[in-house]
N, C-alpha and C positions, 0 to 999 in steps of 0.2 A: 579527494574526500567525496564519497556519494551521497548520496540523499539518506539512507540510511547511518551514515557515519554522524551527518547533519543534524540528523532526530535524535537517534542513539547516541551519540557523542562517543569520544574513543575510552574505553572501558581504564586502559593507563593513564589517559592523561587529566585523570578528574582526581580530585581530593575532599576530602567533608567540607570545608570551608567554602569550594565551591557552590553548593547547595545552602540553598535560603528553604528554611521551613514554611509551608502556607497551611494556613487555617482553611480547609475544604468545607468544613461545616454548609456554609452556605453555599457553594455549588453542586454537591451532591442532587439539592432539590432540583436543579436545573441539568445535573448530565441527565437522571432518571428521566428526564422528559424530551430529553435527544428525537429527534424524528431519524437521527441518521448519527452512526461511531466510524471511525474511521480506525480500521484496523491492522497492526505491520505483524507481519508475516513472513517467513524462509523457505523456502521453495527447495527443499532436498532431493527429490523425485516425486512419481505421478502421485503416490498418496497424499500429497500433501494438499493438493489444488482441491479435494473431496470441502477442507476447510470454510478457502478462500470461495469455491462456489456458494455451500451454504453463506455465507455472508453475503456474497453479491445477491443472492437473492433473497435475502432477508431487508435489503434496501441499503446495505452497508459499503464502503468503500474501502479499497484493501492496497497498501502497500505491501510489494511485493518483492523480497531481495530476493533473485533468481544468481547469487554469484557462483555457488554451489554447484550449479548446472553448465555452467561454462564449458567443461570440457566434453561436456556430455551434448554434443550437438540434437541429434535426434530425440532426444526428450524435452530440449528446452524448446523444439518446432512443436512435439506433440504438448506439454504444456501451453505454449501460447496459444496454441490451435483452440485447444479447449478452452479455455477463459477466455479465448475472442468469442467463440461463439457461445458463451454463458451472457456478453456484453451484449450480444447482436441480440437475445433471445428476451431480454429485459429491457431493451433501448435502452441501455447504458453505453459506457465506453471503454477501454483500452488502448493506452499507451506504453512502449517501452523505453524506458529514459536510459540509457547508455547500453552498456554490454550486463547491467545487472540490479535492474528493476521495471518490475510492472507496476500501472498503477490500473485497478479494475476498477468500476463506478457503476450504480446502480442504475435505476428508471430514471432519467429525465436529468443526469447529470454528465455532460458535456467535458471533456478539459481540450483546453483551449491551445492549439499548437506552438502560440505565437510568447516569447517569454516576457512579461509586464517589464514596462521600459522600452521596446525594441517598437522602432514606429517605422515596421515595416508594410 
């Protein structure tokens, strides 16, 4: 199960009863004031990254499910190529967590190699 499966959950294995209704009313006023959203996104080929850049430089940080691209080796170098250096160009960051996601991060947001818990 990936980190996308983790967010998204598996689209079968949910039912209504699963889900509890929330009352958003009062946090609206608080996303609208977000300094920073965090956005998932599918990585199909190179058009897609045009997105994910505008986000990254709008200050946003961006999951990225790249599974798509698997068999497509030489796109998924020239995609990472590209959102590395959208990372490098904003001193943000760029990580690839298995064989099928990016996670891109704006000005001044770091992720950290090490996994919470692990006291290496």
């Amino acid at each position: 199960m990936g980190l996308m499966s983790s967010i998204l959950g598996d689209r079968n294995s949910r039912s209504a009863e699963d889900y509890v209704e929330l009352n958003l009313d009062e946090f609206e006023s608080a996303a609208s004031d977000a300094a920073m959203q965090v956005h998932i996104a599918e990585i199909g080929g190179q058009k897609d990254v045009i997105d994910i850049k505008d986000a990254v430089y709008d200050g946003d940080l961006v999951i990225a499910d790249i599974t798509r691209l698997r068999t497509q080796d030489s796109t998924v170098e020239h995609v990472v190529d590209e959102l590395r250096q959208v990372a490098q160009e904003v001193d943000g960051d760029i990580v690839q967590k298995g064989d099928d996601q990016l996670i891109v991060t704006p000005t001044g947001i770091k992720i950290s190699r090490t996994k919470l818990g692990d006291s290496a």
